[in-house]
C-alpha positions, 0 to 999 in steps of 0.5 A: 214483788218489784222491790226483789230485785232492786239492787242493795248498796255494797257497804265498804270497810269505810261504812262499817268504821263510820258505824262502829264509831258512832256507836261507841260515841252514843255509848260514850255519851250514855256513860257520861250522863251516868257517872255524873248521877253519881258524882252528884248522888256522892256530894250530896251523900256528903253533905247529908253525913257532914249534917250528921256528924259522921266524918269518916263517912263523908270523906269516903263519899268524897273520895268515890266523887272523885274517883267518879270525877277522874273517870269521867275526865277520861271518858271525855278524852275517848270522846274527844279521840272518836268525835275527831277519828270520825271527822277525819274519815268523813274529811276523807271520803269527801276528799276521795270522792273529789278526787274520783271526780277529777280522775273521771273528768280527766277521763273523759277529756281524753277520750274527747281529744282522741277523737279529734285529729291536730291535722284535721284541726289545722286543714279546717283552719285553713280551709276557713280562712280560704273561704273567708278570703274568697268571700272578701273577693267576692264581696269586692267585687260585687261593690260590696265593700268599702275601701280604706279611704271611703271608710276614713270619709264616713267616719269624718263626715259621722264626726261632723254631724256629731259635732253639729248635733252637740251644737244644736243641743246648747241652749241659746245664748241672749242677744242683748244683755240686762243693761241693754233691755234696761235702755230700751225700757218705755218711759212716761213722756214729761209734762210740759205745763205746771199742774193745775190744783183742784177746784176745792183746794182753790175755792178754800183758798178763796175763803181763807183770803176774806176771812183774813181781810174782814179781820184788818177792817174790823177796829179795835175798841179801848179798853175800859179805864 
């Protein structure tokens, strides 16, 4: 019951050739797959009366191909002529709606600007910059604002601790370079007395003298003749 009185969309001039258009397409289309049944039926009837030796019947099959190859070369024109109609009209209605859009963008901005008044736009100007005026008075009075030369002393005392923050930040430079460390480097202090050799190195020393003595004494015999 609700869906009686919902309003249906008026169809235009412009939806009826959009229609039309598109059923002359598909009946295009219908009529293309048809002819090339029967330009394919007329080869192979060709074919089948070459096999049989029946001349005069083949090229007669061949002439109806062709015949159906010419045709079917003019339908692909018509389908080309729709195909391009229905672009231009959808290009078109795009185009209209567009323009629709801006039409009643346009519209709408002037009934806006209608509204408001230049001289009551200026008055509220003015009125604002007074009122800012005023405050700055106000403020000037109250202590609140900072004169040119106090906001030239903040800004160069803001540029002094920047600086001595940059400073701060670099790294260390070393006091004393890798020849200095060098100098001052401990040494182990010069002995002062001959070193002594070890007990065992003396003792061989001892015995290698006697032996060597026991040697010389010992005489040494003739040979015999």
């Amino acid at each position: 019951m609700g869906n009686i009185f919902v309003k249906k969309p008026k169809i235009t001039d412009v939806d009826r050739a959009i229609l039309s258009l598109k059923t002359q397409r598909r009946k295009l289309a219908q009529y293309q797959q048809q002819l090339d049944a029967v330009i394919e039926a007329e080869k192979q009837a060709a074919r089948d009366l070459i096999h049989q030796k029946r001349k005069d019947r083949a090229l007669l099959a061949l002439k109806k191909k062709k015949a159906q190859e010419e045709l079917l070369k003019q339908v692909d024109t018509w389908l080309i002529n729709v195909e391009q109609q229905l672009a231009d009209i959808e290009l078109g209605s795009k185009q209209k709606a567009v323009f629709d859009s801006l039409k009643a963008g346009t519209k709408a901005i002037k009934a806006i600007q209608s509204e408001i008044n230049l001289d009551d736009v200026q008055k509220l100007m003015d009125d604002t910059e007074e009122a800012k005026a005023y405050q700055d008075e106000i403020n000037a009075i109250l202590g609140e604002k900072l004169s040119a030369e106090d906001e030239e002393d903040i800004l160069a005392e803001f540029e002094k601790l920047e600086t001595q923050m940059s400073i701060e930040d670099m790294p260390e430079v070393p006091s004393k370079g890798p020849l200095e460390e060098q100098k001052h480097l401990e040494l182990p202090d010069v002995p002062t007395k001959a070193p002594v050799a070890p007990k065992v190195v003396a003792d061989d020393s001892e015995m290698a003298s006697a032996e060597l003595s026991t040697k010389k004494k010992v005489p040494t015999e003739p040979l015999p003749a």
